[in-house]
C-alpha positions as CSV (number, residue, x, y, z in Angstrom):
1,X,-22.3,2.6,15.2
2,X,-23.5,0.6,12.5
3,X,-21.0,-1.0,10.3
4,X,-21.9,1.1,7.3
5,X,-22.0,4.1,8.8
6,X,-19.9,6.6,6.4
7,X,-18.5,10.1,7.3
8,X,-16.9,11.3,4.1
9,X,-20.4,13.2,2.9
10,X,-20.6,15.5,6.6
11,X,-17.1,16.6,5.8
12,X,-17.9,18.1,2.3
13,X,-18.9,21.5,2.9
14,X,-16.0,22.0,4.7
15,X,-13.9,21.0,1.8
16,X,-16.3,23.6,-0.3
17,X,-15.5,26.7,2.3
18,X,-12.1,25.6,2.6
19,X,-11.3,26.1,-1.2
20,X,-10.4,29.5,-2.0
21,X,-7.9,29.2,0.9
22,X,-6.4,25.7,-0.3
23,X,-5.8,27.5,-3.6
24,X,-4.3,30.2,-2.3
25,X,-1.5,28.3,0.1
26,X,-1.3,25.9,-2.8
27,X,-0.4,29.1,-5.4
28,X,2.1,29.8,-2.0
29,X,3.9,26.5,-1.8
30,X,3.8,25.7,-6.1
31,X,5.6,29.4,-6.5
32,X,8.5,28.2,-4.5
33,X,11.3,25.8,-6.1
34,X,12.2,22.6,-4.7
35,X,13.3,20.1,-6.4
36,X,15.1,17.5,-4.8
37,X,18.2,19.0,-3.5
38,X,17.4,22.6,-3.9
39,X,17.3,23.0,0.2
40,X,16.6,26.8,0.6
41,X,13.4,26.1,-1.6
42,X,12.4,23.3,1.1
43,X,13.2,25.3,4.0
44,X,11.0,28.1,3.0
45,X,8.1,25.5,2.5
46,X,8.5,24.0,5.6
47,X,8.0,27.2,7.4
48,X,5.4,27.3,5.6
49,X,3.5,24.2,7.1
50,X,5.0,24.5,10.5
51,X,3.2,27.4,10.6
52,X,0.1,26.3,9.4
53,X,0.3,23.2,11.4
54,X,1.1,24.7,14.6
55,X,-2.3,26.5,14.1
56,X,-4.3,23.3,14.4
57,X,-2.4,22.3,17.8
58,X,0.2,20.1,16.5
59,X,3.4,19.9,17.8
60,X,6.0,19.9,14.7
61,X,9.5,18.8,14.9
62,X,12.4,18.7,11.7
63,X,14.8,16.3,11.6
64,X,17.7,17.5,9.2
65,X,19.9,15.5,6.6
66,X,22.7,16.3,4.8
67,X,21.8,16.8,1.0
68,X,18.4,17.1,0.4
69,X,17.2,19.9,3.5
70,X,14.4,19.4,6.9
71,X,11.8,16.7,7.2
72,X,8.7,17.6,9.4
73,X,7.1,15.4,11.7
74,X,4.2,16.6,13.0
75,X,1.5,15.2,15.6
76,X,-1.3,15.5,17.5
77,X,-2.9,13.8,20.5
78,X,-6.6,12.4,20.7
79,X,-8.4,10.7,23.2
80,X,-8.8,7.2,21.1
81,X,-6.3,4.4,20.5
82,X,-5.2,4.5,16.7
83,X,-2.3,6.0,15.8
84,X,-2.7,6.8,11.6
85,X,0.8,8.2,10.1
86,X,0.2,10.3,6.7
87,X,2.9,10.8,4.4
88,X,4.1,12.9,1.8
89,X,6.8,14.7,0.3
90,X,7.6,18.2,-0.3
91,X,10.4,17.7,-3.1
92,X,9.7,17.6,-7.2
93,X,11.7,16.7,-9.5
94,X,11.9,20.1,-11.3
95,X,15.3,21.7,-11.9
96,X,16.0,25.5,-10.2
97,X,13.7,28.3,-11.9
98,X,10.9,26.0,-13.0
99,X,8.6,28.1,-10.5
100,X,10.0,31.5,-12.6
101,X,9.1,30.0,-15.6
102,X,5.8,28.3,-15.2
103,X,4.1,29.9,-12.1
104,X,0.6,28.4,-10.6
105,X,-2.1,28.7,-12.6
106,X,-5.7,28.5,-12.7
107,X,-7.1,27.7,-16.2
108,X,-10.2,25.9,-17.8
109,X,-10.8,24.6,-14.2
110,X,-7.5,23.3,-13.6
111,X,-4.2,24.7,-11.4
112,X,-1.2,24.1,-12.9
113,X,2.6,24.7,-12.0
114,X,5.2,22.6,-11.5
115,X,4.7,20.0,-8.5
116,X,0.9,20.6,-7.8
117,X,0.6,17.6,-8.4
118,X,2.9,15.7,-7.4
119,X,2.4,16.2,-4.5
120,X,2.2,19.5,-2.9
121,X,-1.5,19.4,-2.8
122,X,-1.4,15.8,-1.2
123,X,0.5,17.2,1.2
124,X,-2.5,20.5,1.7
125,X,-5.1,17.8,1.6
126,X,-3.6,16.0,4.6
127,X,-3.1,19.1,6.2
128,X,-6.8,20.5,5.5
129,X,-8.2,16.9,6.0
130,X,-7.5,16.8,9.7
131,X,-8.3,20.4,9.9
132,X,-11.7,19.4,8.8
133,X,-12.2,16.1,12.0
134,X,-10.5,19.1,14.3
135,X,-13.5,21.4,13.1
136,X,-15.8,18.7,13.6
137,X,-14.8,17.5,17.0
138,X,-13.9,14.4,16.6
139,X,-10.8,13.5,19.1
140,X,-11.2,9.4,18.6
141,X,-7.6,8.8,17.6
142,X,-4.5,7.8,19.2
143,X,-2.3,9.9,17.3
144,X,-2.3,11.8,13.9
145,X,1.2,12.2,12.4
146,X,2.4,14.1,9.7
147,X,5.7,13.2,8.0
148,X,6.3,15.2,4.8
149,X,10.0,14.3,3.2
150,X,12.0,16.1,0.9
151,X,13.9,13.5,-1.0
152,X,11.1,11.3,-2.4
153,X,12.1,11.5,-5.8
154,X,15.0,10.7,-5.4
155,X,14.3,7.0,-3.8
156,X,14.3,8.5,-0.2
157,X,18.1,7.6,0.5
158,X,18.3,9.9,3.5
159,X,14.7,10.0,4.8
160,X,14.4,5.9,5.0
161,X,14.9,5.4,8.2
162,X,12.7,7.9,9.5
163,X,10.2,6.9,7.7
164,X,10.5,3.3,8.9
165,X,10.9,4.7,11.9
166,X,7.3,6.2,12.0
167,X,5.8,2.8,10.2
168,X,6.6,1.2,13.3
169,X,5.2,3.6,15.7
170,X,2.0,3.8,14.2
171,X,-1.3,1.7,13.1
172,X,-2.1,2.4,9.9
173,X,-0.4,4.3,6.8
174,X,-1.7,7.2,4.7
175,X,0.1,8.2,1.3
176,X,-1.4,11.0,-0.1
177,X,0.5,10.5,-3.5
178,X,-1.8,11.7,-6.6
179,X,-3.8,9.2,-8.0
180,X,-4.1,8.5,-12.0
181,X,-7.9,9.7,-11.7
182,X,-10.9,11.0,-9.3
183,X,-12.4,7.2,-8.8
184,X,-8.4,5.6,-8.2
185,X,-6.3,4.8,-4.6
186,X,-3.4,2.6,-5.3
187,X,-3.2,-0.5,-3.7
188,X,-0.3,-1.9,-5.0
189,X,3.2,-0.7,-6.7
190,X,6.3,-1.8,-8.2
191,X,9.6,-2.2,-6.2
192,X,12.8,-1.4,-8.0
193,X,16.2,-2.2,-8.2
194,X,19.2,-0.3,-9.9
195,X,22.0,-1.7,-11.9
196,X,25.2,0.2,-13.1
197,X,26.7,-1.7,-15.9
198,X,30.2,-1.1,-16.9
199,X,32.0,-2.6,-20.4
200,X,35.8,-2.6,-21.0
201,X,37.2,-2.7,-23.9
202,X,40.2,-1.9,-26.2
203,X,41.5,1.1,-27.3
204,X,42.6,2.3,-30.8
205,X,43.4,5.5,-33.1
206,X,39.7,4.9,-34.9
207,X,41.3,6.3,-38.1
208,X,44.4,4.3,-38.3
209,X,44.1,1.3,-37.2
210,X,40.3,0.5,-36.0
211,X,40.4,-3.1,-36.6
212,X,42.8,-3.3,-33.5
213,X,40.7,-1.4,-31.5
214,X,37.5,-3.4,-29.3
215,X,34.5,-1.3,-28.9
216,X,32.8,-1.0,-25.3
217,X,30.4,1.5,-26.9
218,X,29.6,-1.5,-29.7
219,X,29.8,-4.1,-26.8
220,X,26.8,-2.0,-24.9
221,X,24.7,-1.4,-27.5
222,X,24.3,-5.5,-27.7
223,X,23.6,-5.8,-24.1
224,X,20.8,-2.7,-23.8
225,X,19.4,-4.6,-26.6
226,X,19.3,-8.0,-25.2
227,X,18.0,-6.4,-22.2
228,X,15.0,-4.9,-23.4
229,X,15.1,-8.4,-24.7
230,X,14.2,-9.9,-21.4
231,X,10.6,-8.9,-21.7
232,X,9.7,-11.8,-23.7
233,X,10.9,-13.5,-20.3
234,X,9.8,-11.3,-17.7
235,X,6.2,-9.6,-18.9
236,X,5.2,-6.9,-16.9
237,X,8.4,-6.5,-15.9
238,X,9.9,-3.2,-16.5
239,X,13.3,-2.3,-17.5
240,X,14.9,0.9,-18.2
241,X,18.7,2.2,-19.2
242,X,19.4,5.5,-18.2
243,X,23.1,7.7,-18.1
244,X,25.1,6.1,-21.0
245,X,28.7,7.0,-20.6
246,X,31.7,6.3,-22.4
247,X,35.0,8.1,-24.0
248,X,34.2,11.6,-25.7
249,X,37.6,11.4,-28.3
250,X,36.1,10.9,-31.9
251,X,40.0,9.6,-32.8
252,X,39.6,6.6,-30.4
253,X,37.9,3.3,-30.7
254,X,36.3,4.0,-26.9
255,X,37.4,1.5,-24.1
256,X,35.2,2.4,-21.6
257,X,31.1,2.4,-22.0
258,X,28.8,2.2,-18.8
259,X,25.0,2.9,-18.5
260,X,22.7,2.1,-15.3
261,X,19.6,0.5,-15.5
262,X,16.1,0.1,-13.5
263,X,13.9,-2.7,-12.9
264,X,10.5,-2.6,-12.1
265,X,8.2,-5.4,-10.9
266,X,5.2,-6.2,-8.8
267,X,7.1,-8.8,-6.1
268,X,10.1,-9.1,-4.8
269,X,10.5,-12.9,-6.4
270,X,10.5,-11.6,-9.8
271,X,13.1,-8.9,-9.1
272,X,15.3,-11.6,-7.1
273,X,14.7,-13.7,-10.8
274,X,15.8,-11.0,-13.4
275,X,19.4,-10.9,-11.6
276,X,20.9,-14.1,-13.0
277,X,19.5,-13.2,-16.4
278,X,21.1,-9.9,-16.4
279,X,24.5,-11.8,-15.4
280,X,24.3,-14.2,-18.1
281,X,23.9,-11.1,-20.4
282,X,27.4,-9.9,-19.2
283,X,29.3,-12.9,-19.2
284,X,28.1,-13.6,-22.8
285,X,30.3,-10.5,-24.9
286,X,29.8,-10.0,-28.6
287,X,32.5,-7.9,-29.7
288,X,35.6,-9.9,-28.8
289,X,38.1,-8.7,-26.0
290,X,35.8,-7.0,-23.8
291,X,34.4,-7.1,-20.6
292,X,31.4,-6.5,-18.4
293,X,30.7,-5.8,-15.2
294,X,27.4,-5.5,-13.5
295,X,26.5,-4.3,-9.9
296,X,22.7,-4.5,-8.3
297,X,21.9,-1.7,-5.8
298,X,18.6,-3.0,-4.3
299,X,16.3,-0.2,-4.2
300,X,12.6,0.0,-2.7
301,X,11.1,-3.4,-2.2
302,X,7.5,-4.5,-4.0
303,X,4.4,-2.7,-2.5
304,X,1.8,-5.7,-2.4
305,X,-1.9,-5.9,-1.9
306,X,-2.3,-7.7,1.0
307,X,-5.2,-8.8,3.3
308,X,-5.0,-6.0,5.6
309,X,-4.2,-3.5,2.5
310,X,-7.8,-4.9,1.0
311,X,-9.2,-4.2,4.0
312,X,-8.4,-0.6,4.2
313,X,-9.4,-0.3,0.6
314,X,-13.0,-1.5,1.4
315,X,-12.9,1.4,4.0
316,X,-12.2,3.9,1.3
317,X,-15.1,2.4,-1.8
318,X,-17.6,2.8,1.2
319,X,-16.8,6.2,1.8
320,X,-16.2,6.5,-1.6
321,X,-20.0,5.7,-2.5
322,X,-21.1,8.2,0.2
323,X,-19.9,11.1,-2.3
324,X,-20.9,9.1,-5.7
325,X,-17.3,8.2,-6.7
326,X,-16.6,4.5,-7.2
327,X,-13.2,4.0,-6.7
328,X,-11.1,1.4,-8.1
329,X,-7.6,0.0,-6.6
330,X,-5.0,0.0,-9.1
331,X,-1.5,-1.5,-9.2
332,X,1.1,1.5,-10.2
333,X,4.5,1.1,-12.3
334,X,6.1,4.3,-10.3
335,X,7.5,3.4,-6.4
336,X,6.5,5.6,-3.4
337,X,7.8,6.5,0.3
338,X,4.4,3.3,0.5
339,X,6.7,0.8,-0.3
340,X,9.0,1.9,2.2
341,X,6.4,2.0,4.7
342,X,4.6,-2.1,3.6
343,X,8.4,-3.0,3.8
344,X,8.3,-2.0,8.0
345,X,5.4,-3.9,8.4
346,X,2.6,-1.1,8.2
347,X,-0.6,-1.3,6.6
348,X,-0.6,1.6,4.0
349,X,-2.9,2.9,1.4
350,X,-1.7,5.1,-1.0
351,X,-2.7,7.5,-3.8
352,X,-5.1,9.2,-1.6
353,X,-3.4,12.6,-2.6
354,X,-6.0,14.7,-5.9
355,X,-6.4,13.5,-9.1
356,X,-3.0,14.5,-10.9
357,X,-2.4,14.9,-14.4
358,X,0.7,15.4,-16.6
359,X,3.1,14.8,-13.8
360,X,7.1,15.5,-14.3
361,X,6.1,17.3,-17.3
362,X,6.5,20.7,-17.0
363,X,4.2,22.1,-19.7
364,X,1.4,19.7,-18.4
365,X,1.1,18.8,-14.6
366,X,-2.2,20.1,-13.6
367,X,-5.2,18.9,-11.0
368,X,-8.7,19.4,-11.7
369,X,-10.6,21.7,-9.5
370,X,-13.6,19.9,-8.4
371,X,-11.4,17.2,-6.9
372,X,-10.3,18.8,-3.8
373,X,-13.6,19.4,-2.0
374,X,-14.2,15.4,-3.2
375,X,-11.1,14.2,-2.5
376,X,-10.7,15.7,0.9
377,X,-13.9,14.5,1.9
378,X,-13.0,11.0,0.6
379,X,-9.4,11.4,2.6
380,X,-11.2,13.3,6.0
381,X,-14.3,10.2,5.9
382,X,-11.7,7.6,5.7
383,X,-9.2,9.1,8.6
384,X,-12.3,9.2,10.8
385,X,-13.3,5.5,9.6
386,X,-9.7,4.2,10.2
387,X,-9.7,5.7,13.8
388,X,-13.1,4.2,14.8
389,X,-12.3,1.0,13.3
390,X,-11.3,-2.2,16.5
């Protein structure tokens, strides 16, 4: 086999006769809620890909957890050596009746409905994308696994070790995640770490006698200030305060203010670095007589481009070319279960999922229809690639 040799164009008329049933099991699995949490939504969609899984030969387990409903691991034998693990995940982030309210929809080329992006049509692709090297004979893999979570965005607490489980079992990593456009994979991505900040301060009748009272609302309004501040320090770093709490009585000066906050950046150094600059913003208080307190919950380390990641990607541009698109590796802000996967020690490419568009926006998430047959081929080519790769 020469070393250019690229399979992604063979597979592309499969991708065209496999459309109208994509759309259709796509319509299936969009129509059916499940956001993070909503387990009888999950459940029902897992049957659904059991199902269709078990009609290609693979053998599908689910591994339960206790919040967020089944994972399914599925696999199948070849008769080659690589073992390539794809990943996706099955939950959205769409609250119950989002699937009532804006049902899949074809329109000016485009399906819409909440998660068909992100990422129930990854999770298709991959499905159709080894339906397509099953079609076409080709056995020269190890293993192909499937592991499709259901508490992605939510950070994956429960699925984690599962999934670092599988990274260790296997050769190379597949996310099918959307990317940001037809000609993007992602090749790197933020890790993030959460922060719950917590101010004390004094309490006071805030009619009567407010000047005796010590604001911790006051207090953490100067700290989410002087963090958003910390980007003159840390470029490209990203930082976001979410959940502000504090006492509800309009009579009282409040004692009590919280708020938690994310931080994004592109290595795991720079997130170790923004820690002692976030302490030295709560030892130093503004409004006298109060207090801070700040606790880091590490989250999902720093995806990084590495040698082997490069590698892979040059795998993808050549089969890329074969179908005219010219893909580019980007670096993305948002984490994925790819993090997770680089953080066992697994090679992993990601946003390999379609083109997605508008995504956690209910009004707006959409793909564009003459991606899939594209995409897939790009996805199918490059599984076939990785397997035949020493």
């Amino acid at each position: 086999m020469s070393q250019t040799s690229t399979y992604a164009q063979t597979y592309l008329p499969l991708f065209h006769s496999y459309q109208g049933e994509y759309l259709q099991r796509l319509e299936t699995l969009v129509n059916i809620d499940s956001g993070t949490g909503q387990v009888a939504g999950i459940e029902e969609i897992v049957g659904y890909l059991k199902y269709w899984l078990a009609e290609l030969d693979f053998t599908v387990e689910l591994h339960s957890m206790n919040h967020y409903g089944p994972n399914l691991v599925a696999r199948r034998q070849g008769l080659g050596t690589k073992r390539v693990l794809l990943v996706g995940h099955i939950d959205t982030v769409y609250n119950a009746g989002a699937a009532q309210s804006h049902p899949f929809t074809l329109r000016d080329g485009r399906a819409y409905g909440p998660g068909v992006s992100d990422m129930k049509s990854g999770v298709l692709m991959g499905i159709y994308a080894t339906r397509a090297l099953i079609e076409a004979g080709f056995e020269d893999y190890g293993e192909l696994v499937m592991l499709w979570n259901s508490d992605e965005e939510v950070g994956s607490p429960e699925s984690r070790p599962l999934t670092q489980e599988m990274a260790r079992q296997a050769d190379v990593g597949l996310v099918l995640e959307p990317s940001c456009s037809l000609n993007q994979v992602t090749v790197a991505r933020k890790g993030a770490d959460k922060y719950i900040l917590d101010i004390t301060g004094v309490a006071a009748h805030s009619g009567v006698e407010p000047h005796k009272g010590r604001s911790a609302v006051l207090e953490l309004a100067h700290k989410i200030v002087a963090i958003y501040n910390l980007h003159a320090l840390f470029p490209n770093v990203t930082f976001n305060v979410t959940r502000l709490s504090s006492n509800e009585r309009l009579n009282i000066v409040p004692d009590h203010a919280g708020c938690w906050l994310t931080v994004r950046a592109f290595n795991k150094e720079i997130l170790d670095a923004v820690t002692p600059a976030l302490e030295q913003i709560v030892l130093n208080c503004s409004v006298p007589d109060t207090r801070a307190t700040l606790v880091r919950d590490p989250g999902r380390r720093p995806y990084e481009t590495t040698a082997e990641i490069r590698r892979l990607f040059s795998l993808a541009h050549e089969e890329g070319e074969a179908l005219g698109l010219h893909l580019e590796g980007i670096m993305q802000g948002g984490v994925s279960d790819a993090n997770g996967l680089m953080e066992a020690g697994l090679p992993t490419l990601d946003g390999l999922g379609l083109a997605g568009y508008g995504e956690h926006n209910l009004d707006l998430e959409h793909i564009p229809l003459d991606a899939i047959p594209l995409r897939g081929a790009l996805l199918a080519g490059l599984l076939q690639r990785v397997c035949l790769e020493a």
